[in-house]
Residue, then its C-alpha position, 0 to 999 in steps of 0.5 A: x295058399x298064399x304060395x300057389x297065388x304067387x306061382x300062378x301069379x309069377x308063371x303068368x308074367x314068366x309066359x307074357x315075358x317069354x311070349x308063350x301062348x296061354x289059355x284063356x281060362x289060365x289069364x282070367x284066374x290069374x286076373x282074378x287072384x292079382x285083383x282080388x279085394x281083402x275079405x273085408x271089402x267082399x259084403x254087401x253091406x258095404x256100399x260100392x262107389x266109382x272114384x276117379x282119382x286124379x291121374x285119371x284111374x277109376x278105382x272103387x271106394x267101399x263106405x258104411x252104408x247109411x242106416x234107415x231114417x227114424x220113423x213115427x211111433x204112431x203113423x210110421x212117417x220119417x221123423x224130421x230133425x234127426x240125422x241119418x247117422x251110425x250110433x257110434x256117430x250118433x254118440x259123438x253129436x250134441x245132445x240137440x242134434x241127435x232129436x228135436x227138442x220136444x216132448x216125444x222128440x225122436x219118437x213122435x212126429x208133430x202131427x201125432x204128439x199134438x193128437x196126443x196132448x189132445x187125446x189126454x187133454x179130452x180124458 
């Protein structure tokens, strides 16, 4: 496999060497093989961004994307104080950044704990 890439490859710049006329089809299978990304970068879970570098060359950076926020139990509102981050990051944080200090913290919103503490405190 990897010796027909390197034909293709090296009879493409033997024919521009030589000034011999190639199809177009031929230019833009050798372009694609030449610029092909390792099979790492190829999912779609890995979010695409535009980077110019400093001499000027657009190139394309492949990041994790972020995953969703932390929602509400109860009414499914994004809880706030709790960071948008993978759990191999989240492992490394503080044990108080990671979810508000609290009862129901991280799973709660401060609107339905209050209806919580009421609920019971009614009972």
């Amino acid at each position: 496999m990897i010796f027909i890439y390197f034909y293709l490859y090296f009879s493409y710049f033997w024919c521009v060497i030589c000034n011999l006329n190639i199809s177009n089809i031929y230019k833009s299978l050798v372009i694609l093989l030449y610029k092909m990304v390792a099979p790492k970068y190829r999912s779609r879970s890995l979010r695409r961004l535009s980077v110019r570098t400093p001499g000027g060359k657009t190139v394309t950076h492949y990041k994790r994307r972020n995953p969703s926020p932390a929602k509400c139990r109860d009414c499914g509102v994004v809880l706030k104080g709790i960071p948008r981050v993978l759990p191999s990051k989240m492992k490394n944080l503080p044990k108080t950044a990671k979810r508000p200090e609290r009862p129901y913290g991280g799973v709660l919103c401060s609107k339905c704990m209050r209806g919580k503490f009421k609920a019971s405190a009614r009972t």
